[in-house]
C-alpha positions in Angstrom: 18.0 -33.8 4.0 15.7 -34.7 1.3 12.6 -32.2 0.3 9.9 -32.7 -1.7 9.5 -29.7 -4.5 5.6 -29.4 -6.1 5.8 -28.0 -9.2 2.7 -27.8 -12.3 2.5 -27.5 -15.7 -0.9 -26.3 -17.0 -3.4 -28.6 -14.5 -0.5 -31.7 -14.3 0.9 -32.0 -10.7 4.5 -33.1 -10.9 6.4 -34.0 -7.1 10.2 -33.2 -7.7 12.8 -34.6 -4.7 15.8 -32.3 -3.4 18.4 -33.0 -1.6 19.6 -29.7 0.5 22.6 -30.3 2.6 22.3 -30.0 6.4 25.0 -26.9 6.7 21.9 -25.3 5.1 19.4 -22.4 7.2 16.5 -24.3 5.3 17.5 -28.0 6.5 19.0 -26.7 9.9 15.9 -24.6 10.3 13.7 -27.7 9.9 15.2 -29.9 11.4 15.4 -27.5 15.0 11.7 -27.4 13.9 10.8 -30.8 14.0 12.7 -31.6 17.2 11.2 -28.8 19.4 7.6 -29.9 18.1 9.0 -33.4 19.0 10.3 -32.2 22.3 6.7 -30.5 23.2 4.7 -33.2 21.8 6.7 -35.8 24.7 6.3 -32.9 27.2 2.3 -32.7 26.9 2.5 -36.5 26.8 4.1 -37.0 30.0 2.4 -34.0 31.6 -1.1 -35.6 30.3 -0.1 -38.9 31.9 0.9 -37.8 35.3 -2.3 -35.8 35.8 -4.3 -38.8 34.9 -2.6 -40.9 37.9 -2.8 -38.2 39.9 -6.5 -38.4 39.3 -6.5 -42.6 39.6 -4.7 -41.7 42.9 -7.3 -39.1 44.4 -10.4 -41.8 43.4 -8.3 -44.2 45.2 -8.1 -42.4 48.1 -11.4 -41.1 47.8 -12.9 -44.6 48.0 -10.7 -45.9 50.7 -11.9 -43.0 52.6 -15.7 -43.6 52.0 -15.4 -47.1 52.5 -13.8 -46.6 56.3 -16.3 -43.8 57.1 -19.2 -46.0 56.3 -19.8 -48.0 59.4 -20.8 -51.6 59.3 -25.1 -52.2 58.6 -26.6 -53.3 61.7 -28.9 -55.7 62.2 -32.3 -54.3 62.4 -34.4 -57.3 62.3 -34.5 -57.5 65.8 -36.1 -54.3 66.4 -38.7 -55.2 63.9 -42.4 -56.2 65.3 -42.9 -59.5 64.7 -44.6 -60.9 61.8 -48.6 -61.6 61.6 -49.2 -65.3 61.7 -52.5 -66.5 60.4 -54.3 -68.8 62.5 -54.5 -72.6 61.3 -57.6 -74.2 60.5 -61.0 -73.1 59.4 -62.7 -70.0 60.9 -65.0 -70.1 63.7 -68.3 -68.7 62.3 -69.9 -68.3 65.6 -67.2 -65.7 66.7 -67.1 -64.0 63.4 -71.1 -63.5 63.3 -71.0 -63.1 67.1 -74.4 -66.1 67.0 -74.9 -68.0 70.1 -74.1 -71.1 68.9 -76.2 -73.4 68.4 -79.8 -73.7 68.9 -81.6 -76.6 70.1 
């Protein structure tokens, strides 16, 4: 299993490579490490994933049920006074001034 050894001479960085054999505790020891952080990462996946569709599924639900307690709108124009409907023509003046009529 190949490491990567950082070692420094005065302010110079230099990256040496190892190769340490698997039947070592350092290799074996990282390598269990890596799988069980492997292991949890998929288990918070999938546990992440199933409570969001269980959360799709309730607002399914949840809408399914508002929609069939809402009854259907009813038609309320029939209940309604009827409009005001503004006489055709011009005015007469004699009614609005209450005159009487003509004079002669």
């Amino acid at each position: 299993m190949p490491f990567v050894m950082l070692t420094r001479k005065g302010n110079k960085q230099q990256f040496k490579i190892l190769n340490v054999p698997m039947s070592s505790q350092l290799a074996a020891n990282h390598w269990n490490q890596q799988q069980a952080e492997q292991e949890e990462r998929m288990r918070m996946k999938k546990l992440t994933l199933d409570i969001n569709e269980r959360q799709e599924q309730e607002d399914y639900q949840e809408m399914l049920q508002s929609l069939a307690q809402r009854p259907a709108p009813a038609n309320t124009n029939r209940e309604r006074r009827p409009r005001y409907q503004h006489p055709k023509g011009a005015p007469n003046a004699d009614l609005i001034f209450k005159t009487g009529g003509r004079r002669r």
